[in-house]
N, C-alpha and C positions, 0 to 999 in steps of 0.2 A: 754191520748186518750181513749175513752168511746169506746164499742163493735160497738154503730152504726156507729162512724167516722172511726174506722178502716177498719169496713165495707166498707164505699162509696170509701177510699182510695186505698185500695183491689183495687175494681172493675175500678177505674179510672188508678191505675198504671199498672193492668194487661191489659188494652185497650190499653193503649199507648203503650206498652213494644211489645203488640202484632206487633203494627202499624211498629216499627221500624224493629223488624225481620223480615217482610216483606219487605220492605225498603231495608235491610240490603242482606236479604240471598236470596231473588227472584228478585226484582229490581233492585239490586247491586246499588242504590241509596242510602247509609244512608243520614240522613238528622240530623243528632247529632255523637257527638263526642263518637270514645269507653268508653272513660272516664266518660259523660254526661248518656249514657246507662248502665254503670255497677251502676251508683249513685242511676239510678231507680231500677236495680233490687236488688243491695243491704239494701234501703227503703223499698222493698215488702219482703222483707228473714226478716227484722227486724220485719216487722211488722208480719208477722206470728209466730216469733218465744213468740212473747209477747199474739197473738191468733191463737194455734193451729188450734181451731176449724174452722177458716177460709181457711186453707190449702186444696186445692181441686187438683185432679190429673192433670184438666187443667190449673195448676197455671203454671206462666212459666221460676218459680222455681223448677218446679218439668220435666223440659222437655230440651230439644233441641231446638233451633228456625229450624224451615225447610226452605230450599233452591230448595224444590220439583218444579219441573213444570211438568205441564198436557200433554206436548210434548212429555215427554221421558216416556219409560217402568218404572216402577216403581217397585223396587227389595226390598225384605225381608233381613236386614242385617241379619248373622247368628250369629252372637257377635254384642250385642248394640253398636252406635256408639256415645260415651258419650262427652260431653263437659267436661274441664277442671272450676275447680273454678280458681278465679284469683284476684289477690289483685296488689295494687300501695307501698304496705307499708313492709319494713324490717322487723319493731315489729310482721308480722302478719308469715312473712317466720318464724321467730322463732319459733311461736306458732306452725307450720305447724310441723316443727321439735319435740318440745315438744309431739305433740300427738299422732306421729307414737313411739315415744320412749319409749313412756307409755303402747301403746297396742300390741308393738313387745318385746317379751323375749332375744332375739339378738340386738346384736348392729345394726345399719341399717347402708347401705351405698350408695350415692344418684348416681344420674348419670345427669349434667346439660347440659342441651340444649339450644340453640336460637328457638325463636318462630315465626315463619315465619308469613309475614303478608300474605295471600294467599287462597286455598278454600280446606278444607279437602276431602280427595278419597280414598276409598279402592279397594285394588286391590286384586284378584284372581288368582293363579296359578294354575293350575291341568297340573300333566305331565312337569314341567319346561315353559310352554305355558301361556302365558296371557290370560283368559279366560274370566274375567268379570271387568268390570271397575263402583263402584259406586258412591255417593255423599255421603254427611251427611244426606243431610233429615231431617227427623225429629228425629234419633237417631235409628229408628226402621226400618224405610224404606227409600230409597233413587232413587235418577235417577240412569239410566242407560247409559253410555255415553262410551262404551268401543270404541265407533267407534274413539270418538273425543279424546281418548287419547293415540290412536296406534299412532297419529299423534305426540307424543309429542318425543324425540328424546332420552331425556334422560331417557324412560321407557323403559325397555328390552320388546321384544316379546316374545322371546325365550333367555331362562335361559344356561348358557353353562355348562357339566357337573360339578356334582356339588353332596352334600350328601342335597338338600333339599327336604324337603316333596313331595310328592307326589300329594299334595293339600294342600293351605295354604293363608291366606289371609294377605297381606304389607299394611298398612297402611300410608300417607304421607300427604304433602302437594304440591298444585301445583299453582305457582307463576308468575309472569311477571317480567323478571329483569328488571331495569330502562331502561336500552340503548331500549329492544322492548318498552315498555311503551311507550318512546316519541317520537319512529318513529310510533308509531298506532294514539297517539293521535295527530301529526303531519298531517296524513294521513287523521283524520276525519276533523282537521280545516281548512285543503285544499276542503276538499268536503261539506260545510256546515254541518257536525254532530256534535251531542253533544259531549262535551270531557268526557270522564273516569276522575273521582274524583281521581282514586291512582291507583295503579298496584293491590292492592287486587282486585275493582272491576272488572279491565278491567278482568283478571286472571277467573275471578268467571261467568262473561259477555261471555266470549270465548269458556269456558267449556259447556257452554248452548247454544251455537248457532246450529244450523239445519243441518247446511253444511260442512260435516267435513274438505273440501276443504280450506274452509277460516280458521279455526281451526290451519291449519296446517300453517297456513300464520304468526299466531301470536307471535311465541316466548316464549310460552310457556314450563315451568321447572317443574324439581319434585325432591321433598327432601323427603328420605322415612324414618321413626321414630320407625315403632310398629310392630311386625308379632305376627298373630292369628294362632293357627290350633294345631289338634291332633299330639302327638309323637315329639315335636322340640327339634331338636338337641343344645339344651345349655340352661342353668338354669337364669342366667341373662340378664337383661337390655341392657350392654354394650356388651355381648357377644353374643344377638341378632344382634348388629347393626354391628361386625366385621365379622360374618359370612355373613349379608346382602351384604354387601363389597365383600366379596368373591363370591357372589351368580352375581355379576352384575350390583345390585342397587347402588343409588347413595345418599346414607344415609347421615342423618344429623349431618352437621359441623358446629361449632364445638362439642364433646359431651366429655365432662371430669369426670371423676369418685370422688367425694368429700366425707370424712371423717364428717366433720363436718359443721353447720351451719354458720359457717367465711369464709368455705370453699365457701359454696354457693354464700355468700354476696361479698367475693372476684371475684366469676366469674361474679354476677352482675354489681359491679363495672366496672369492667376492658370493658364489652361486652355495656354497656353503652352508652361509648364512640366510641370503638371500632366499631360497628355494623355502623357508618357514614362510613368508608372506603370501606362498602361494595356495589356489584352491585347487590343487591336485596333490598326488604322493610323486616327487622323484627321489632317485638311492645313487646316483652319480651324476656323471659327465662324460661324454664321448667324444672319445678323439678321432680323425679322421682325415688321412692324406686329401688334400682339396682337389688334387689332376688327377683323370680318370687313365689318363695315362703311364704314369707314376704309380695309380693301385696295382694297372695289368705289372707292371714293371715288377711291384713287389711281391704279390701274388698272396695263396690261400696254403695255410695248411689242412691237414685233414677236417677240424671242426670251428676254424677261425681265418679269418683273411689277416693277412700281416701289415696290413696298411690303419687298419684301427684299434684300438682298446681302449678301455672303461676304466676312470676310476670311480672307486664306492666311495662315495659320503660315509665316515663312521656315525653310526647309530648315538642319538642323542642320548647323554647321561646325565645324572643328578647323583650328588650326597645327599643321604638325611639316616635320622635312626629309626633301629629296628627295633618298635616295640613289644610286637607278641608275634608270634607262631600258629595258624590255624590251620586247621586239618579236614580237607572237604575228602566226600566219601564222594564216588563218581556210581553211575550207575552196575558199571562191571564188580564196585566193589576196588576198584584202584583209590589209594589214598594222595592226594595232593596237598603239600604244602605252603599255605599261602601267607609273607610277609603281610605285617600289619605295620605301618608307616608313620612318621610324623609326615604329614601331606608336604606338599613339596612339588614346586611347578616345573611341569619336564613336557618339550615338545610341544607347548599349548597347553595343556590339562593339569589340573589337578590330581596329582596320582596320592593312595594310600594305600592301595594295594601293590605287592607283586609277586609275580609266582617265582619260590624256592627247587622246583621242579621234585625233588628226592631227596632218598636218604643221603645219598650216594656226593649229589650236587654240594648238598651241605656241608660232611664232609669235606669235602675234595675242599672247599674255600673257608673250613673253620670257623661257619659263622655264630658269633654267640647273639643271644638278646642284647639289646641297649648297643649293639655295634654300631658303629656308623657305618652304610653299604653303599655300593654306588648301583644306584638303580639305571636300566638300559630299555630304551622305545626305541624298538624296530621298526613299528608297523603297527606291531601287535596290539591287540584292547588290554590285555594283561602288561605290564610292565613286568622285567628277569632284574631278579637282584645278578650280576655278573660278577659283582668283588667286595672286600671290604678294606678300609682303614685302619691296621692294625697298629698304629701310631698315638690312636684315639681310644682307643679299648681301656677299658681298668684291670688294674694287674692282677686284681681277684675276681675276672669276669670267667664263671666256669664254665665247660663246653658244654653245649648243645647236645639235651638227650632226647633222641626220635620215639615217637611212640612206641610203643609195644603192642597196645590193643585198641581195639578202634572206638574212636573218638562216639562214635553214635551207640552201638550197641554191648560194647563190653567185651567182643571176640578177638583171641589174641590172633594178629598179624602173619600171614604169610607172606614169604619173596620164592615164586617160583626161579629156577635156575635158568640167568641169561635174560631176566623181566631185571628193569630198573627201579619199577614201583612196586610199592609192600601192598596186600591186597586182601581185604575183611573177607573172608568163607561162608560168613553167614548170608548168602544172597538171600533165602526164604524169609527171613527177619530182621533182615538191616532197612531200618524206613528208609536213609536215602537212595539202595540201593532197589525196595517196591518200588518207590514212588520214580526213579528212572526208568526205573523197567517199563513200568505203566506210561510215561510221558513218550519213550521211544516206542512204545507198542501204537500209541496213537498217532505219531508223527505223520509228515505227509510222505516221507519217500517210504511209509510201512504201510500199515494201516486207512490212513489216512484220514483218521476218524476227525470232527473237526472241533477241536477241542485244543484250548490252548494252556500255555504251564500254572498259570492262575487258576483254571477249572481245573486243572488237574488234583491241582493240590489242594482245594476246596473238596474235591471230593472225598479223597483220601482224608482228612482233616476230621470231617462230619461222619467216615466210617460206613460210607457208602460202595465205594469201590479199595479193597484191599490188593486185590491182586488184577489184572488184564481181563479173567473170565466175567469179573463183578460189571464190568461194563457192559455187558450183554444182559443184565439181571436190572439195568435200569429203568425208571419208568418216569413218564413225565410228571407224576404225582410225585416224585422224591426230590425234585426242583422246584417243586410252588414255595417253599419256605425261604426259598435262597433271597433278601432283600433286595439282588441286583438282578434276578430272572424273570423277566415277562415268557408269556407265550409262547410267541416266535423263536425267542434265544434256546426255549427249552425242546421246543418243537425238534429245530434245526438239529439240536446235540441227538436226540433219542432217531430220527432219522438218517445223520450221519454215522451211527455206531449200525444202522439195521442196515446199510449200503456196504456198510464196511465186510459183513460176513459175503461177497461176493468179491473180493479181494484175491487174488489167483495165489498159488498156492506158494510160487518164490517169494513173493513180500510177505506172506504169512509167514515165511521161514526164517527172514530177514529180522520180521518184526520181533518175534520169541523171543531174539536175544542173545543168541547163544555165543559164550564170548571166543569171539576170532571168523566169526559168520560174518560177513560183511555182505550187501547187495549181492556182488561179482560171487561169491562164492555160496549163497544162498540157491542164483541161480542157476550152478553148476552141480550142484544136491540133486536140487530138483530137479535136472535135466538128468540125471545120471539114477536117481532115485525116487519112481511115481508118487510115493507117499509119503506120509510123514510114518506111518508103522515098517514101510521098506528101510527109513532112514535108522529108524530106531532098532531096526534088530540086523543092519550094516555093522558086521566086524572089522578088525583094523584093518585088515587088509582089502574089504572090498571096497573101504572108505579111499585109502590109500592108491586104488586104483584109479581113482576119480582125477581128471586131470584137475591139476591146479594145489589140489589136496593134500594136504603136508602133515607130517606127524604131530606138530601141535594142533592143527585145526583136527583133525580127528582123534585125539584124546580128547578133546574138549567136545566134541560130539558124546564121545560114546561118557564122559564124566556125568552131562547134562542128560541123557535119557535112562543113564543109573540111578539117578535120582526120585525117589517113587511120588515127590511133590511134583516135581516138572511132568512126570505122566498124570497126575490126576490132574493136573491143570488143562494137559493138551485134551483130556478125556469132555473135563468140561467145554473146554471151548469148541469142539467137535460137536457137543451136545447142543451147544447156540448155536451152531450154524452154519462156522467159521469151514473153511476149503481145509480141508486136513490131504488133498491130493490132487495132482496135476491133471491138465484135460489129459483125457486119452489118446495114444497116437501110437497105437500098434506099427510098428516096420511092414511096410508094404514087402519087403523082402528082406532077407539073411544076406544080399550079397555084397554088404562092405562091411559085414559082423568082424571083428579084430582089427579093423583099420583104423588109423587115427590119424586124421588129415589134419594140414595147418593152411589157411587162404590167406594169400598174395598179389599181390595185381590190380588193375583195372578188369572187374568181368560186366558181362552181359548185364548182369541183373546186381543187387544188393546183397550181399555176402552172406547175409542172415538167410537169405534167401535159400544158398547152397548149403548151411548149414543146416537148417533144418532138413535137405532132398539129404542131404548123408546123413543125419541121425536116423530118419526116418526108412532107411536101407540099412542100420544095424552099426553103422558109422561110429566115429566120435571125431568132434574137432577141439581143437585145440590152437591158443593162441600164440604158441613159440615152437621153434622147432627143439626138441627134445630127443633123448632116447628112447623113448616112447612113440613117436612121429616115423609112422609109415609111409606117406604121402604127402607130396604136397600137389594142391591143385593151384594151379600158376596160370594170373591171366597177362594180360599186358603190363611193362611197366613193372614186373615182378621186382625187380631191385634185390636189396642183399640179400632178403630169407633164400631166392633162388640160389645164390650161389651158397650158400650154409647148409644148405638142401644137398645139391650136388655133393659138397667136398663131405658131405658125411653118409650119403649113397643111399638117400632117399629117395625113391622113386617120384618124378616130377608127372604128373596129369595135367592134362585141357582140358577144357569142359566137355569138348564135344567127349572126349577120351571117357571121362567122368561118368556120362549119361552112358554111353557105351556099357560100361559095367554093371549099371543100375539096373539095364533090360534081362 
C-alpha cells in the first residue's frame, strides 16, 4: 500500500467509522454488526501503525465514539471516561497476558468479568448522596441525566452508613433485562412504533428520553464495575467491588479472581455458554489487572488503559435452508431482502426470517435458493444470513437474480451512486411506500397524531385516508362502521389529528418525509429557513449554506418540492391547518450577521440558551468546528474544540465578551 492509498483509506474508514458511532451511541440505531465495526476499526489501527504520520488526534482510534445529545447539560468527566480494547481471539488474550507480564516486576493477578451489553454511566456520591449521574460521551464530557437515573431502582440514593468516601465516583453499566425489553417493544407494535433492535439500544433510547416519568416506566438496571476518587479504602480490583457490596451497590457478577491465563480462558469458556441462561444481554468478558498499583504501573493509552481488555463472545449461529427470497418496500422506497427459512432454533427463538441486507450482500456470498446458510444473532430482532455451505449446494443450483422492478408496484429499480440498496421512484403510488409515509407522518417523534400501524392501515385499506392530508378530512362518522371502534377510541383519534395541526413547524418538516431529512436536520431547515415556501424556493446553494447541509441532503430537498404532487399536498395540508412556518423571531440586531460560532464549556446558563441570543443577533451556530466556524464561545472546562479553535485561528469569546458585541 503506497502513502497516497493509505491516505484516501484513512479518510474513507474514519467517515464511515464516524457514521456508525453515531448510529450507534446517539441514534441507538447501528446499522452493522459489533464485529463488522471492530473489523473497520481494527483496518484503520493497522493502517496507522504501517503510517504513523497519518495518525491525527481526531482519528477515531485515538478517541471515544460520543453518545452526547444537545438536550442534556453537558458535564466534564473528572477521570477520562475510556474505552476498553477488545478482541474475538484467545492467541490475542495471551498476548494481553504476555505484555503486562513483561512491564510488571510482580506477578499480576487478573480479576474476570462479564461485559454487559448496555450504555456506560458514572455516577457521583458526595456525602453517601447521589449527586450526579453522567454518560460516556465522548470520554472527556458527557450528559447529564441524574434525573433519569434516580428512577432506576437498583441505584441507591442514599448510601447506608458505611466507611466510604466522602466523594467518589462508581462507575457501571445500565441495561434492559429481556422480560422489560419485550414487554416495551410489545408496547411499541401495539402502538405502531418502531421496535428497539436489542435491549442495548432500547437501555441507551431510555436513558435519553426527556421525561423522566416514562424512564421510570422502563425496567431499567445497573451493574456497577469501577470506583474513582481520592483516599479509597482498599488496594484492589476485587476488593473494590466487595466493599461496593457492602456500600449498597449492586456490582458486577459474576467477578472471579485468576492466577493465570488458562485461568482466564476457563472463565471464557465456561461464561460462553453460560451467559444464555441469563435474563439480561452480555457480548464478552473483561479482563483486569487486580493491584491498583500495578494499573498506575502500566498505565493508559490515549483511548484505553493497558491494564484491561475485553474479549467478544462470537455471535450465535445456526444452519438451515434457504427457501425463498422476499422483497419488502421500506417507506423511503428502499428495497430489502428478507430470507425465508426452514425454522431453526438459534439464541432461544425460533427464527424463519433473516435479513439478506442487498444486492450487493448477496452477491459478495453467492447465495442461491435451497442453499444451506448459516444464520447469525447478534442482538438483533432480525437474524443476518452471514455465509453459506457450498459443500451442500446442487451442482445445478443457478445464481441468484435480484429484482429489477418492484415487487409492489411494477416500477423498474433504481441504485443511486454510492447507496447499497435499489430503490422504487414511484413514491406517489407505491402502497408500501403511502402507507409509511402516512405511519411516519403520524408517528410520535413527527406528528404525533395517536394512531397506531393497525389504524393506519385500516384506514388506508377502507380508502379513507390516501395520502397524510386525508387525515385532516376525517370525521368521527367515518369510524362508526369500524366493528372494533366505540366512541371514545374514535373520539380520541379525530381529536388527536386536530392537536396535531398545532405541531411547530420542525416536526412538520421532519414528519413530510423527505428522504435524508432527519429530526437533527429538519431542525436546522427550519432554523435557517422560516417557511416551508422559503424552504421550497431555497437554491442549492443557499441550501448548502445551511450548516450541517450536504449535497445529498439538498438535492433531495430541491427533487422533493419539484415535484408538483408533494406541492399540492403541502397546499393541502396548509389548508387544514397544519404550521407550514416557524414562530417569528426577527434579530434584535445585525451584529453577529456572518458569524458562526460553535459552544464549548461549562457556561452560566444552557447552551441552547446562547444559541438562540446568537441567532437572534443574526448569528449561526454550529455543532463542530469547521471552515465555516468564525468563533468560538468557550466557557469552562472548554477541552479539545478549544485547542482545534486555536490551532486553526478561530477567534475564541467569553460570554461576558459575547454580550459585549451583542450591545
Amino acid at each position: 500500500m503506497t502513502l497516497k492509498e493509505a491516505t484516501e483509506r484513512v479518510v474513507q474508514l474514519s467517515t464511515a467509522i464516524e457514521a456508525h458511532n453515531r448510529h450507534y451511541y446517539v441514534e441507538n440505531k447501528p446499522v452493522i454488526s459489533d464485529f463488522e465495526y471492530d473489523l473497520l476499526m481494527q483496518e484503520l489501527a493497522g493502517i496507522e501503525r504501517l503510517f504513523p504520520q497519518l495518525v491525527v488526534a481526531t482519528s477515531p482510534t485515538q478517541r471515544v465514539g460520543s453518545d452526547s445529545l444537545r438536550e442534556f447539560a453537558q458535564v466534564a468527566h473528572k477521570y477520562a471516561m475510556l474505552s476498553l480494547n477488545n478482541t474475538y481471539s484467545i492467541d490475542e488474550i495471551r498476548e494481553f497476558d504476555s505484555r503486562v507480564r513483561k512491564a510488571l516486576s510482580d506477578e499480576p493477578e487478573y480479576v474476570c468479568e462479564l461485559k454487559f451489553d448496555g450504555t456506560a454511566i458514572g455516577l457521583t456520591y458526595v456525602n453517601g448522596q447521589l449527586h450526579q449521574a453522567v454518560t460516556r460521551g465522548d470520554g472527556e464530557r458527557g450528559d447529564e441525566v441524574t434525573a433519569n437515573v434516580r428512577t432506576i431502582g437498583s441505584i441507591p440514593q442514599q448510601l447506608p452508613p458505611g466507611d466510604w468516601p466522602a466523594a467518589f465516583e462508581i462507575r457501571g453499566e445500565i441495561f434492559m433485562p429481556f422480560p422489560a425489553f419485550e414487554r416495551l417493544n410489545s408496547a411499541r407494535a401495539a402502538a405502531g412504533e418502531p421496535l428497539f433492535a436489542n435491549p442495548r439500544n432500547a437501555a441507551a433510547g431510555s436513558l435519553k428520553l426527556l421525561d423522566s416519568r416514562t424512564v421510570a416506566g422502563r425496567g431499567l438496571e445497573c451493574f456497577l464495575y469501577y470506583i474513582l476518587g481520592d483516599s479509597l479504602p482498599f488496594d484492589t480490583h476485587f476488593d473494590s467491588l466487595q466493599k461496593a457490596a457492602g456500600w449498597g451497590f449492586r456490582v458486577s457478577e459474576p467477578a472471579v479472581r485468576c492466577r493465570t491465563v488458562d485461568d482466564i480462558v476457563a472463565f471464557i469458556d465456561h461464561w460462553a455458554e453460560a451467559r444464555k441462561t441469563l435474563p439480561y444481554a452480555t457480548d464478552g468478558a473483561v479482563i483486569k489487572v487486580n493491584a491498583f498499583a500495578q494499573q498506575r504501573q502500566l498505565g493508559m493509552t490515549a483511548k484505553s488503559p493497558r491494564w484491561a481488555t475485553a474479549f467478544k463472545f462470537k455471535a450465535e449461529q445456526a444452519t438451515t435452508e434457504l427457501l425463498s427470497v422476499d422483497f419488502q418496500v421500506g417507506r423511503t422506497g428502499a428495497i430489502t431482502p428478507v430470507a425465508n427459512l426452514m425454522p431453526v432454533l438459534l439464541a432461544g427463538t425460533t427464527v424463519k426470517r433473516a435479513s439478506l441486507h442487498n444486492a450487493d450482500q448477496i452477491a459478495l456470498l453467492d447465495i442461491r435458493l435451497h442453499d444451506t446458510v448459516v444464520v447469525e444473532k447478534g442482538g438483533e430482532i432480525i437474524p443476518k444470513v452471514v455465509g453459506i455451505d457450498r459443500s451442500r449446494r446442487d451442482a445445478d443450483s443457478p445464481p441468484f437474480r435480484y429484482i429489477s422492478h418492484c415487487p409492489e408496484c411494477g416500477t423498474p429499480l433504481v441504485r443511486d451512486e454510492g447507496e447499497a440498496k435499489h430503490y422504487c421512484p414511484n413514491d406517489a403510488h407505491c402502497p408500501p411506500q403511502i402507507l409509511g409515509k402516512i405511519l411516519h407522518f403520524a408517528g410520535r417523534r413527527a406528528m404525533n397524531i395517536n394512531a397506531g400501524e393497525a389504524t393506519i392501515e385500516l384506514l388506508y385499506r377502507k380508502g379513507l385516508v390516501r395520502d397524510v392530508a386525508d387525515l385532516y378530512r376525517l370525521r368521527k362518522d367515518d369510524l362508526r362502521h369500524f366493528s372494533h371502534w366505540g366512541e371514545k377510541s374514535a373520539e380520541n383519534l379525530i381529536n388527536s389529528i386536530a392537536a396535531s395541526r398545532q405541531t411547530p413547524f420542525p416536526k412538520v418538516l421532519y414528519a413530510l418525509g423527505i428522504r435524508f431529512v432527519g429530526e437533527t436536520v429538519a431542525k436546522r431547515l427550519a432554523d435557517a429557513l422560516p417557511s416551508i415556501d422559503a424552504l421550497a424556493q431555497a437554491g442549492r446553494d443557499a441550501l448548502l449554506a445551511i450548516d450541517e447541509i450536504g449535497e445529498r441532503i439538498a438535492q433531495s430537498i430541491i427533487h422533493y418540492f419539484a415535484d408538483a404532487g408533494n406541492r399540492a399536498l403541502i397546499d393541502r395540508l396548509r389548508a387544514a391547518g397544519v404550521r407550514m412556518e416557524g414562530d417569528a423571531r426577527a434579530p434584535r440586531s445585525g451584529a453577529l450577521a456572518g458569524m458562526t460560532f460553535v459552544i464549548t464549556g461549562t457556561l452560566s446558563r444552557p447552551r441552547d440558551d446562547f444559541k438562540a441570543l446568537i441567532e437572534q443577533h443574526g448569528g449561526r451556530v454550529a455543532s463542530d468546528i469547521s471552515t465555516k466556524t468564525t468563533h468560538l464561545l468557550a466557557g469552562q472546562n472548554a477541552g479539545s474544540k478549544l485547542a482545534r479553535a486555536q490551532k486553526a485561528g478561530v477567534a475564541v469569546v467569553s460570554e461576558a465578551e459575547l454580550i459585549t458585541r451583542m450591545k
